[in-house]
Biotite code that builds the C-alpha atoms (Angstrom):
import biotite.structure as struc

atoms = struc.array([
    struc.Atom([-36.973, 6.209, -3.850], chain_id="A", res_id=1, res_name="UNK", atom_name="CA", element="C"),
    struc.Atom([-35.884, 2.705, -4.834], chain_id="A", res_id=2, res_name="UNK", atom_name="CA", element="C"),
    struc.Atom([-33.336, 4.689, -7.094], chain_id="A", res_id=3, res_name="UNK", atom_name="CA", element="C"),
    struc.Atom([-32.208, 6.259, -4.439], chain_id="A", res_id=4, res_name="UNK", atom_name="CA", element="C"),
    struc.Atom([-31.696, 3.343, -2.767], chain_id="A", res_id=5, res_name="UNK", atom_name="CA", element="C"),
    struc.Atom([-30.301, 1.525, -5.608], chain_id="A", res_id=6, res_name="UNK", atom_name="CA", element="C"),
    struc.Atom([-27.789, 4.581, -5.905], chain_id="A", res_id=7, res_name="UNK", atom_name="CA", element="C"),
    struc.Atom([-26.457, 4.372, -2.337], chain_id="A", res_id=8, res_name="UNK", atom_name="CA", element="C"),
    struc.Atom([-25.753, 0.403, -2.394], chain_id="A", res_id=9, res_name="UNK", atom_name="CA", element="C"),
    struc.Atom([-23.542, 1.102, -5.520], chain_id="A", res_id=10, res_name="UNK", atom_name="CA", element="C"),
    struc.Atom([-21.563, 3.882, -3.974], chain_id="A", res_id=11, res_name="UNK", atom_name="CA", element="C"),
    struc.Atom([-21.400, 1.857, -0.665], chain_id="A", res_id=12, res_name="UNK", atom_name="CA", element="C"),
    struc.Atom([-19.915, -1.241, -2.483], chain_id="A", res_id=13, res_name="UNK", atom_name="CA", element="C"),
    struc.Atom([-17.547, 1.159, -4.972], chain_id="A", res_id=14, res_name="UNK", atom_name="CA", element="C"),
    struc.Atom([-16.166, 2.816, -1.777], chain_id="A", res_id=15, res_name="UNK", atom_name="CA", element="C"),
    struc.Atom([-13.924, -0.038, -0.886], chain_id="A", res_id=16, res_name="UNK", atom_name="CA", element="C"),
    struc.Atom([-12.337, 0.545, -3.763], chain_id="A", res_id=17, res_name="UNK", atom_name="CA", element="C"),
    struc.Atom([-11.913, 4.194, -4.283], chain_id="A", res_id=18, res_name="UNK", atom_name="CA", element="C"),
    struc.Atom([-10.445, 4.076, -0.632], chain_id="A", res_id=19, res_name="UNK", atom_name="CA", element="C"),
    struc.Atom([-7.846, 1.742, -1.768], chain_id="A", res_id=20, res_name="UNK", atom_name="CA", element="C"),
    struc.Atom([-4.566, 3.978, -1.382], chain_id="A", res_id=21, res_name="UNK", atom_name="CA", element="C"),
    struc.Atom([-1.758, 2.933, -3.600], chain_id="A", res_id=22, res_name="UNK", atom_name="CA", element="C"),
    struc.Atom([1.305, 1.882, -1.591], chain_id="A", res_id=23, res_name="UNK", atom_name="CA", element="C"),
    struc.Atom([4.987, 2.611, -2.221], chain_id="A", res_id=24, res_name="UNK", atom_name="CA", element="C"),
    struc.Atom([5.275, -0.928, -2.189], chain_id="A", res_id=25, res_name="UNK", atom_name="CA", element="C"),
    struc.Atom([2.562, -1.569, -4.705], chain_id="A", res_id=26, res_name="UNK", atom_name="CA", element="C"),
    struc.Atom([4.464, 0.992, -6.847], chain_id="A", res_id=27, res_name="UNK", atom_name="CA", element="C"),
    struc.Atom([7.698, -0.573, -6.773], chain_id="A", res_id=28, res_name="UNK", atom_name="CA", element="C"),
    struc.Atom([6.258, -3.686, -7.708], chain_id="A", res_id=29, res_name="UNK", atom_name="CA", element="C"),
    struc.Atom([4.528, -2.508, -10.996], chain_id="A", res_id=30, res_name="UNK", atom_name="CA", element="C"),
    struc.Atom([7.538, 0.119, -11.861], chain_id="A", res_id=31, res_name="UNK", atom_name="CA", element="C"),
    struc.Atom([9.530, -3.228, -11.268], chain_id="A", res_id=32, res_name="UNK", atom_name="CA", element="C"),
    struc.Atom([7.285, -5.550, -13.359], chain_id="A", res_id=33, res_name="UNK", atom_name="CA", element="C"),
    struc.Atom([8.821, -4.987, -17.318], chain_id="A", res_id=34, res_name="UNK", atom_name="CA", element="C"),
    struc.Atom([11.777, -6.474, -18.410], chain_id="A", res_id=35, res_name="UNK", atom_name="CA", element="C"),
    struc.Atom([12.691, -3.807, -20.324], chain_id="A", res_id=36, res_name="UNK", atom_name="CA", element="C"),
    struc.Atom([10.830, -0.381, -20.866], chain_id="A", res_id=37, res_name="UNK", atom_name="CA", element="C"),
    struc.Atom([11.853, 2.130, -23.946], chain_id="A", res_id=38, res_name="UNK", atom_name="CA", element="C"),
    struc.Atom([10.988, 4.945, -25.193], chain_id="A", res_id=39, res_name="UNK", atom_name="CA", element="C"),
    struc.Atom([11.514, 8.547, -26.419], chain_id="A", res_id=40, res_name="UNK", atom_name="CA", element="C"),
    struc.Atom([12.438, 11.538, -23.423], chain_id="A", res_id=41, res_name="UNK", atom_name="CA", element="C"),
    struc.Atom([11.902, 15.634, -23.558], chain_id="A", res_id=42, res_name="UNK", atom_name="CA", element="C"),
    struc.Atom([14.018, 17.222, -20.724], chain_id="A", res_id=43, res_name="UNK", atom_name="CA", element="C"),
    struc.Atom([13.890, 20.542, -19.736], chain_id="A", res_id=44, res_name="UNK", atom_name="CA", element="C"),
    struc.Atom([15.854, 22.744, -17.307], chain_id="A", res_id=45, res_name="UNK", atom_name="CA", element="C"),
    struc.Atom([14.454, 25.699, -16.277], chain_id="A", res_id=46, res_name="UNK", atom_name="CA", element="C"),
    struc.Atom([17.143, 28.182, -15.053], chain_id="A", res_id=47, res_name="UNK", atom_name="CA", element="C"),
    struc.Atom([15.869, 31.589, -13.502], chain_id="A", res_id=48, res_name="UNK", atom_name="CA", element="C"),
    struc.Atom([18.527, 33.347, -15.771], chain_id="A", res_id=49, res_name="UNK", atom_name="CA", element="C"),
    struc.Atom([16.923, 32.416, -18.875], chain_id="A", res_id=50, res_name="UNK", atom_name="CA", element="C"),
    struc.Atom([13.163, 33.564, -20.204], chain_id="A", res_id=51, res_name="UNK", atom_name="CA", element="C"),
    struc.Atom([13.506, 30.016, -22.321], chain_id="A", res_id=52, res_name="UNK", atom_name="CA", element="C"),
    struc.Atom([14.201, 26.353, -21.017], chain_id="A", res_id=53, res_name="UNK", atom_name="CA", element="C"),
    struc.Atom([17.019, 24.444, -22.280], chain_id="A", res_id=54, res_name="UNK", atom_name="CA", element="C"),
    struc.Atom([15.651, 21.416, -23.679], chain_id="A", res_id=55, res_name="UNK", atom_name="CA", element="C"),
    struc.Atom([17.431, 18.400, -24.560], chain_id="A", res_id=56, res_name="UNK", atom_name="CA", element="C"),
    struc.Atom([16.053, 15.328, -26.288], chain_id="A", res_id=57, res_name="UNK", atom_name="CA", element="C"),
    struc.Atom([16.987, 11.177, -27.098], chain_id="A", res_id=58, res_name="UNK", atom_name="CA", element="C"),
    struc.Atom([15.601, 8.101, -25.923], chain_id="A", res_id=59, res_name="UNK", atom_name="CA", element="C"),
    struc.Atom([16.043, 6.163, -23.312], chain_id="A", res_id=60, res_name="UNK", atom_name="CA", element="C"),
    struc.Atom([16.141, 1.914, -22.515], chain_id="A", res_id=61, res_name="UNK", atom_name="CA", element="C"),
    struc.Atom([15.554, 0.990, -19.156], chain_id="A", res_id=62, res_name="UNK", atom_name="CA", element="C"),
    struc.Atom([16.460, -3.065, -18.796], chain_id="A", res_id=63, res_name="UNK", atom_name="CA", element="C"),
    struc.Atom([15.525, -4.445, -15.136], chain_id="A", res_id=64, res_name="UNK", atom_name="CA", element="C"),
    struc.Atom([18.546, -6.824, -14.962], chain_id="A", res_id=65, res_name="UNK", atom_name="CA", element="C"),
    struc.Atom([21.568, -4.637, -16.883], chain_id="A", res_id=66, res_name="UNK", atom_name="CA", element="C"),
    struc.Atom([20.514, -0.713, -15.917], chain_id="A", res_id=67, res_name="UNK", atom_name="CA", element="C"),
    struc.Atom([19.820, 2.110, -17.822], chain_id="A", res_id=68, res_name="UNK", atom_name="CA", element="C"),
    struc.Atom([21.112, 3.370, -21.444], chain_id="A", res_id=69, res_name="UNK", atom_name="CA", element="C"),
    struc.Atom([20.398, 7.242, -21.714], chain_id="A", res_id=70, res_name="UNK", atom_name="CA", element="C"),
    struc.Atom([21.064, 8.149, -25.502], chain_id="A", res_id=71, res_name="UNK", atom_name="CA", element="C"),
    struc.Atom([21.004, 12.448, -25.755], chain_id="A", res_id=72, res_name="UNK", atom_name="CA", element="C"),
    struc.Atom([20.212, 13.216, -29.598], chain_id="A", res_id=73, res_name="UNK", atom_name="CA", element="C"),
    struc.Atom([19.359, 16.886, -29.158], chain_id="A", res_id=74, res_name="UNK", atom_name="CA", element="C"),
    struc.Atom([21.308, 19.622, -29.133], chain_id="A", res_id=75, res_name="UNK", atom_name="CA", element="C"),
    struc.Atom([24.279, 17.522, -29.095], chain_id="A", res_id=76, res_name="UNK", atom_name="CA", element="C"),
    struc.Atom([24.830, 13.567, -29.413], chain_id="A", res_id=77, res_name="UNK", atom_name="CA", element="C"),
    struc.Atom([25.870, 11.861, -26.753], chain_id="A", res_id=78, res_name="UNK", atom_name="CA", element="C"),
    struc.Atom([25.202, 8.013, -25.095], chain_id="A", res_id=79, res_name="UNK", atom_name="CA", element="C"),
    struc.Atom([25.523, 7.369, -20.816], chain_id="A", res_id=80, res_name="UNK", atom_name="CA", element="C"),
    struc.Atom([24.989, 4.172, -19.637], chain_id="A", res_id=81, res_name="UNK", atom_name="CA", element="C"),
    struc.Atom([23.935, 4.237, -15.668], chain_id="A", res_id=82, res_name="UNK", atom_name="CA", element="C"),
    struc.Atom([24.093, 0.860, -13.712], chain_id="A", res_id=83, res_name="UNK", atom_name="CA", element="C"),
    struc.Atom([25.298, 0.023, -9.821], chain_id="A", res_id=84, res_name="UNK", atom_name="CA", element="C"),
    struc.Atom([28.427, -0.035, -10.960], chain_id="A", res_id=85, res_name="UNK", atom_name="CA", element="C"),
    struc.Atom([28.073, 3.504, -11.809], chain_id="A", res_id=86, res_name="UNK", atom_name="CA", element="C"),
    struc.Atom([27.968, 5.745, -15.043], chain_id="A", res_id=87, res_name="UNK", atom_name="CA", element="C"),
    struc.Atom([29.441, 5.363, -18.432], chain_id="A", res_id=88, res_name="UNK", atom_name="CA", element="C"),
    struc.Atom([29.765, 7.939, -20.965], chain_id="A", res_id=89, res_name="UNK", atom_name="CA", element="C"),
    struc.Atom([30.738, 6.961, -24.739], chain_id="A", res_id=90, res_name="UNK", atom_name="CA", element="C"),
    struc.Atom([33.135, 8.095, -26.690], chain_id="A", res_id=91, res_name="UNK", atom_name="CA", element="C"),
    struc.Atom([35.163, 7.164, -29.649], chain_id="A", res_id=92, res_name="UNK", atom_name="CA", element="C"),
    struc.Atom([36.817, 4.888, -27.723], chain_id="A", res_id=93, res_name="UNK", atom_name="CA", element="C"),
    struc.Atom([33.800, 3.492, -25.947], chain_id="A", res_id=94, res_name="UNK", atom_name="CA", element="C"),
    struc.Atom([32.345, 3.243, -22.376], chain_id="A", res_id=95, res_name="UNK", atom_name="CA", element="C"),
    struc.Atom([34.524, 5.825, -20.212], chain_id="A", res_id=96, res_name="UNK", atom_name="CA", element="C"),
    struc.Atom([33.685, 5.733, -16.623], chain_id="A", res_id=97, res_name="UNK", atom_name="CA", element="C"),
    struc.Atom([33.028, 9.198, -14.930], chain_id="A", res_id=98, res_name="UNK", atom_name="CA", element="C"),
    struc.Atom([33.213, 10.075, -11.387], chain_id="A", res_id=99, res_name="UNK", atom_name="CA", element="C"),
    struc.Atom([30.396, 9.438, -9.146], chain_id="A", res_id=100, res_name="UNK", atom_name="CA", element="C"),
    struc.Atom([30.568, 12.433, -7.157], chain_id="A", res_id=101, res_name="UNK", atom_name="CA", element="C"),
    struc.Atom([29.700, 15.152, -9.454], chain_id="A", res_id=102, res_name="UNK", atom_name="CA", element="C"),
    struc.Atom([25.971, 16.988, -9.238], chain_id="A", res_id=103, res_name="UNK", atom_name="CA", element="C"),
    struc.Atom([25.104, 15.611, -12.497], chain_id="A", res_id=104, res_name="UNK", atom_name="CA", element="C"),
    struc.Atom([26.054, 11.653, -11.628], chain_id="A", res_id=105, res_name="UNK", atom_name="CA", element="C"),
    struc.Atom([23.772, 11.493, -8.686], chain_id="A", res_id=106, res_name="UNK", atom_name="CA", element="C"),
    struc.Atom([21.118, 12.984, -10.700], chain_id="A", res_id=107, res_name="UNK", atom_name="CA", element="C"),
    struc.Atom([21.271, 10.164, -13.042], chain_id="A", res_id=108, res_name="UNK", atom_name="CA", element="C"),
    struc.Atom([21.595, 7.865, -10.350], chain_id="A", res_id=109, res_name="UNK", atom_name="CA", element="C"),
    struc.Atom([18.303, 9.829, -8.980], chain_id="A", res_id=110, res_name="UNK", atom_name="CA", element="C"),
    struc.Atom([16.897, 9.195, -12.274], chain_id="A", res_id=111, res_name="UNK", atom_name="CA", element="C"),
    struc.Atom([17.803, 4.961, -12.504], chain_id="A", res_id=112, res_name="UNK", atom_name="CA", element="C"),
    struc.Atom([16.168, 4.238, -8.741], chain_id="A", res_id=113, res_name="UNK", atom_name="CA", element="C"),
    struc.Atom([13.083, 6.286, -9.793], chain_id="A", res_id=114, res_name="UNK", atom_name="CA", element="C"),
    struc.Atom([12.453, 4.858, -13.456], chain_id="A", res_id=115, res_name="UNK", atom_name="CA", element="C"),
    struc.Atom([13.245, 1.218, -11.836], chain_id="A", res_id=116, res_name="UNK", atom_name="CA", element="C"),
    struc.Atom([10.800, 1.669, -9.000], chain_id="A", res_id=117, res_name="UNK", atom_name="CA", element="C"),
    struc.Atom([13.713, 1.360, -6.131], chain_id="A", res_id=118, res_name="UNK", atom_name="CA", element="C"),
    struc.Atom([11.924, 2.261, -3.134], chain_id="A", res_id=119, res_name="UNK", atom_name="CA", element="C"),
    struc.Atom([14.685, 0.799, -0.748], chain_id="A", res_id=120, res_name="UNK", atom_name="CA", element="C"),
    struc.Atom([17.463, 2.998, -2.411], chain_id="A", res_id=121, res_name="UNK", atom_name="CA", element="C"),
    struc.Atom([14.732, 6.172, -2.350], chain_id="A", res_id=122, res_name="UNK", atom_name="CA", element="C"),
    struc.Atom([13.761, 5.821, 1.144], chain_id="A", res_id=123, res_name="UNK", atom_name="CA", element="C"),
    struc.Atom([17.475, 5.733, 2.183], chain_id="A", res_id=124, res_name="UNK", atom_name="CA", element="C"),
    struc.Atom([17.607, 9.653, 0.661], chain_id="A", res_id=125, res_name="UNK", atom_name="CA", element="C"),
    struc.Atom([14.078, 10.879, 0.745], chain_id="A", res_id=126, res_name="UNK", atom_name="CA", element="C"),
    struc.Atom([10.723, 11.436, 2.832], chain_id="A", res_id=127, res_name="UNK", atom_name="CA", element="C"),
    struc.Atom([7.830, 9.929, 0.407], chain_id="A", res_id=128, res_name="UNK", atom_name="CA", element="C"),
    struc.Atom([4.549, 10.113, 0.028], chain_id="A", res_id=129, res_name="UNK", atom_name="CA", element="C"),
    struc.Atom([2.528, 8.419, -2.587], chain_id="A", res_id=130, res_name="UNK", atom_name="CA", element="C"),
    struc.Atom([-0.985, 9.358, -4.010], chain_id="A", res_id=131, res_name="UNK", atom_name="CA", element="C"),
    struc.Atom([-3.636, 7.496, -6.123], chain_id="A", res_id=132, res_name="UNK", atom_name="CA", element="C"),
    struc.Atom([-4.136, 5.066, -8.095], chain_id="A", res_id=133, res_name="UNK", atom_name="CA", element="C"),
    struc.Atom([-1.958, 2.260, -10.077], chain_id="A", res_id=134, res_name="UNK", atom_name="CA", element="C"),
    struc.Atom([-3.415, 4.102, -13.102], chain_id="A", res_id=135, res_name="UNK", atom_name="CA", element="C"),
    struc.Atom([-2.860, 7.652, -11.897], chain_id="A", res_id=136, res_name="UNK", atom_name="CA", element="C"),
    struc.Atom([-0.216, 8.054, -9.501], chain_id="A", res_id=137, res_name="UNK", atom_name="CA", element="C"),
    struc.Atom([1.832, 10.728, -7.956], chain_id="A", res_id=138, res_name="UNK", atom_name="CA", element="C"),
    struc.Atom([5.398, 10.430, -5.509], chain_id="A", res_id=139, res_name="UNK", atom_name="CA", element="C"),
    struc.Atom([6.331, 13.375, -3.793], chain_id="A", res_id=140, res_name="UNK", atom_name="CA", element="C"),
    struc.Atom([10.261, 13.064, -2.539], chain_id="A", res_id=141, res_name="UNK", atom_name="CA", element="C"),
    struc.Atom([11.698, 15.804, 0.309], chain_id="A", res_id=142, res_name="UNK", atom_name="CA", element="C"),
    struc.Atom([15.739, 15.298, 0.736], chain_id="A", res_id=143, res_name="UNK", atom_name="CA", element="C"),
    struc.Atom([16.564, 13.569, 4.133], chain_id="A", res_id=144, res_name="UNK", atom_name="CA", element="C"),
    struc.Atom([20.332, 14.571, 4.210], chain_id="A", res_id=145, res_name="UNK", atom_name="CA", element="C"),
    struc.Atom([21.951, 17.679, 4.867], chain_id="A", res_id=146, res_name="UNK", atom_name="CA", element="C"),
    struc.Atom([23.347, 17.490, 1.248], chain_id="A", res_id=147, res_name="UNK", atom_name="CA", element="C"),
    struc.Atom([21.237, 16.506, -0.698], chain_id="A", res_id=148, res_name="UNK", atom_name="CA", element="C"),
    struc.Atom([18.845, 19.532, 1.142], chain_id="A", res_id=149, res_name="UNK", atom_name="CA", element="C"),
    struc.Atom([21.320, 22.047, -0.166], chain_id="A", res_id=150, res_name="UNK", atom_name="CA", element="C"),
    struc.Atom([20.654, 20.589, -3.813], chain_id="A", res_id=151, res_name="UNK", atom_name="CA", element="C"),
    struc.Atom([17.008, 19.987, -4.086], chain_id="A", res_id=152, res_name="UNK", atom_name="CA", element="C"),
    struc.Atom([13.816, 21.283, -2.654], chain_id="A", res_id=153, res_name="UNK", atom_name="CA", element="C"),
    struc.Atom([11.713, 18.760, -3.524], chain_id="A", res_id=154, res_name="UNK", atom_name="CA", element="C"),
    struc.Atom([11.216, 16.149, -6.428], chain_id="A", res_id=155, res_name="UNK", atom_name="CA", element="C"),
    struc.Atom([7.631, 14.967, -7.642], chain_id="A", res_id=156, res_name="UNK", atom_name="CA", element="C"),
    struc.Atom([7.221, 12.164, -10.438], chain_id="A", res_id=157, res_name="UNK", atom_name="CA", element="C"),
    struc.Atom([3.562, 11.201, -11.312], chain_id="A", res_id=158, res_name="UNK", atom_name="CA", element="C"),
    struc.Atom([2.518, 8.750, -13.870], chain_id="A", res_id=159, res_name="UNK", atom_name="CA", element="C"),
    struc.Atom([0.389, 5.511, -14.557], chain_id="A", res_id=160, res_name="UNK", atom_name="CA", element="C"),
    struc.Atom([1.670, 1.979, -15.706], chain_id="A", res_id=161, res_name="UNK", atom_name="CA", element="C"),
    struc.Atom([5.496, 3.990, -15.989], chain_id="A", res_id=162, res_name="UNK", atom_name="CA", element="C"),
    struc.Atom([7.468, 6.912, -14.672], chain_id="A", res_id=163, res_name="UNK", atom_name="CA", element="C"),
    struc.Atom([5.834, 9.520, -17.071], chain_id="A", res_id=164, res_name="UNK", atom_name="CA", element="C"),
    struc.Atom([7.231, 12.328, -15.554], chain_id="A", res_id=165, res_name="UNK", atom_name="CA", element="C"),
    struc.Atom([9.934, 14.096, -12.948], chain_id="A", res_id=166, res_name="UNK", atom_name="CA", element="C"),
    struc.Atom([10.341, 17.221, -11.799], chain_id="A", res_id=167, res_name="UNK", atom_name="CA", element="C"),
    struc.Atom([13.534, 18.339, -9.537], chain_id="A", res_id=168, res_name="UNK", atom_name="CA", element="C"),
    struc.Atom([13.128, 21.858, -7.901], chain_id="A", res_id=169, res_name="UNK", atom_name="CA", element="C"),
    struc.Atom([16.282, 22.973, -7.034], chain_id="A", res_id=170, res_name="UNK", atom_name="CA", element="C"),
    struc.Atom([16.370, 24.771, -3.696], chain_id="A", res_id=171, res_name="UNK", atom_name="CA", element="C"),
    struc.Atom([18.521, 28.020, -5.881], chain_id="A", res_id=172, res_name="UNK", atom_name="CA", element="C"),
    struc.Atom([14.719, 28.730, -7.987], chain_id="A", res_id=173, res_name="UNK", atom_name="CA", element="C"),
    struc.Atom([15.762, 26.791, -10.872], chain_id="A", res_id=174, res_name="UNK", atom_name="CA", element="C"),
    struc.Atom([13.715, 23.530, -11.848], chain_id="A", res_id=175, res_name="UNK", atom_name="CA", element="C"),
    struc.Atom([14.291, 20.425, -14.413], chain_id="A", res_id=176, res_name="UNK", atom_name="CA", element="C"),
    struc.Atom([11.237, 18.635, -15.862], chain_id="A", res_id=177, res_name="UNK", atom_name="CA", element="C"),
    struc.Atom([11.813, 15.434, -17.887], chain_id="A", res_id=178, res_name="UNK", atom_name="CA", element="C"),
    struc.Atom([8.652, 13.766, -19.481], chain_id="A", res_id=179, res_name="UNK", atom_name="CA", element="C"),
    struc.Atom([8.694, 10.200, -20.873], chain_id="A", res_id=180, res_name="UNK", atom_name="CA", element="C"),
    struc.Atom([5.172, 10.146, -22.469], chain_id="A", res_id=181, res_name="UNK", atom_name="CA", element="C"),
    struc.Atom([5.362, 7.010, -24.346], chain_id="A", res_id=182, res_name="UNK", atom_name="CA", element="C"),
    struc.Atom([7.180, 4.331, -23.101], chain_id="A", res_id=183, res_name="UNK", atom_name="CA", element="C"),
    struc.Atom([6.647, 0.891, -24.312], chain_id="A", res_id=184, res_name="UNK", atom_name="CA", element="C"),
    struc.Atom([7.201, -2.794, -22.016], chain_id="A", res_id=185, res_name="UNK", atom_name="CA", element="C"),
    struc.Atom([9.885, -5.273, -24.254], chain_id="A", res_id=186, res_name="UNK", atom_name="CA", element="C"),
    struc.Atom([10.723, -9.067, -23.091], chain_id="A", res_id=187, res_name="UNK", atom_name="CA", element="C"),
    struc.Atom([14.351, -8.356, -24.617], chain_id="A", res_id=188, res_name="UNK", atom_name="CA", element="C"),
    struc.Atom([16.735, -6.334, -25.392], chain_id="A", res_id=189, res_name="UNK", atom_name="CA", element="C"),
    struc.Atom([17.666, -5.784, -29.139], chain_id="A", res_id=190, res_name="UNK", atom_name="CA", element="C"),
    struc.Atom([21.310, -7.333, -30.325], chain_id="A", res_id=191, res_name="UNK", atom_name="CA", element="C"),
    struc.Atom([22.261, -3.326, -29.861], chain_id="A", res_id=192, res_name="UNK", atom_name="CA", element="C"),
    struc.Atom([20.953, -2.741, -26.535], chain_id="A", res_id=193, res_name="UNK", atom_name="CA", element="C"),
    struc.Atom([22.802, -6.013, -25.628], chain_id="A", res_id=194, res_name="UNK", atom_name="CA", element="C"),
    struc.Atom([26.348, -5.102, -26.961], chain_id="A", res_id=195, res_name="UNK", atom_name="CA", element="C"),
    struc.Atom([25.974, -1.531, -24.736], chain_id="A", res_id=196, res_name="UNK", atom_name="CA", element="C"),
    struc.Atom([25.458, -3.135, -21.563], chain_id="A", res_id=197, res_name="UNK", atom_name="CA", element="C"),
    struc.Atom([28.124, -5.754, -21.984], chain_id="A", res_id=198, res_name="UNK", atom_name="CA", element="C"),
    struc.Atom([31.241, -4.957, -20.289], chain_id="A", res_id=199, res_name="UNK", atom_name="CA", element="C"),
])
């Protein structure tokens, strides 16, 4: 009996914090937190024509104060650098500017807010709803605007101390999954990473 006992005054004092909820708030804050977060990417797009996804591979730096350096290595080479001024693609020449209204520039842009914790520039497009813990978390996202309704379905991103993975379904059946499973916090940026956000 005084197990028993023993047993339901531990519960009763661990259920304060199980029933702590994480907050969107909360989650910004700790997506928010690193200076700089790097690391490796798999991305994978799902199209109902194809029995195989197309996969693409790189790595990615994500620096709180300069934006977001998106370097493709696989199938082809290629660099993008997404900021609020908008997105860069390099070339032989260096940063070219694209245009911001094409599908594939506000899914980067998608991508930036999400990996930078921006709840104020998600809420502005999206319905959320956040589940569990700062360790274990999960974001659902349903389009508020007309347009972006005709694009996606939904979008869900889960992860723990970063964004460790998104997945866009596209309201036409296809999907695009991008998993970041070991990112790593920096201070700095390397000399590198410094010259490709200069403008």
């Amino acid at each position: 009996m005084k197990r028993l006992i023993r047993s339901l005054l531990a519960l009763v004092m661990l259920t304060p914090l199980l029933a702590h909820a994480l907050t969107l708030a909360e989650l910004s804050t700790q997506l928010a937190k690193p200076a700089v977060i790097r690391g490796p990417f798999v991305q994978e797009k799902h199209l109902r024509s194809l029995p195989q996804p197309l996969t693409s591979t790189g790595d990615f730096v994500l620096a709180r104060d300069h934006g977001l350096l998106w370097l493709l290595k696989a199938p082809l080479r290629q660099d993008y650098r997404i900021d609020d001024a908008g997105i860069a693609r390099r070339d032989a020449s260096g940063w070219q500017t694209l245009p911001s209204r094409s599908a594939s520039a506000q899914q980067n842009h998608l991508f930036f807010a999400v990996l930078r914790g921006d709840s104020s520039q998600l809420e502005r497009d999206f319905e959320l709803s956040v589940q569990g813990s700062a360790e274990h978390w999960q974001v659902r996202l349903v389009p508020r605007s007309l347009l972006l309704k005709q694009v996606f379905e939904h979008i869900e991103l889960s992860g723990g101390q970063f964004v460790e993975r998104i997945e866009l379904f596209e309201t036409q059946g296809d999907r695009t999954v991008l998993r970041m499973p070991s990112s790593q916090a920096s201070d700095a940026l390397s000399e590198q990473e410094q010259h490709d956000f200069a403008r």
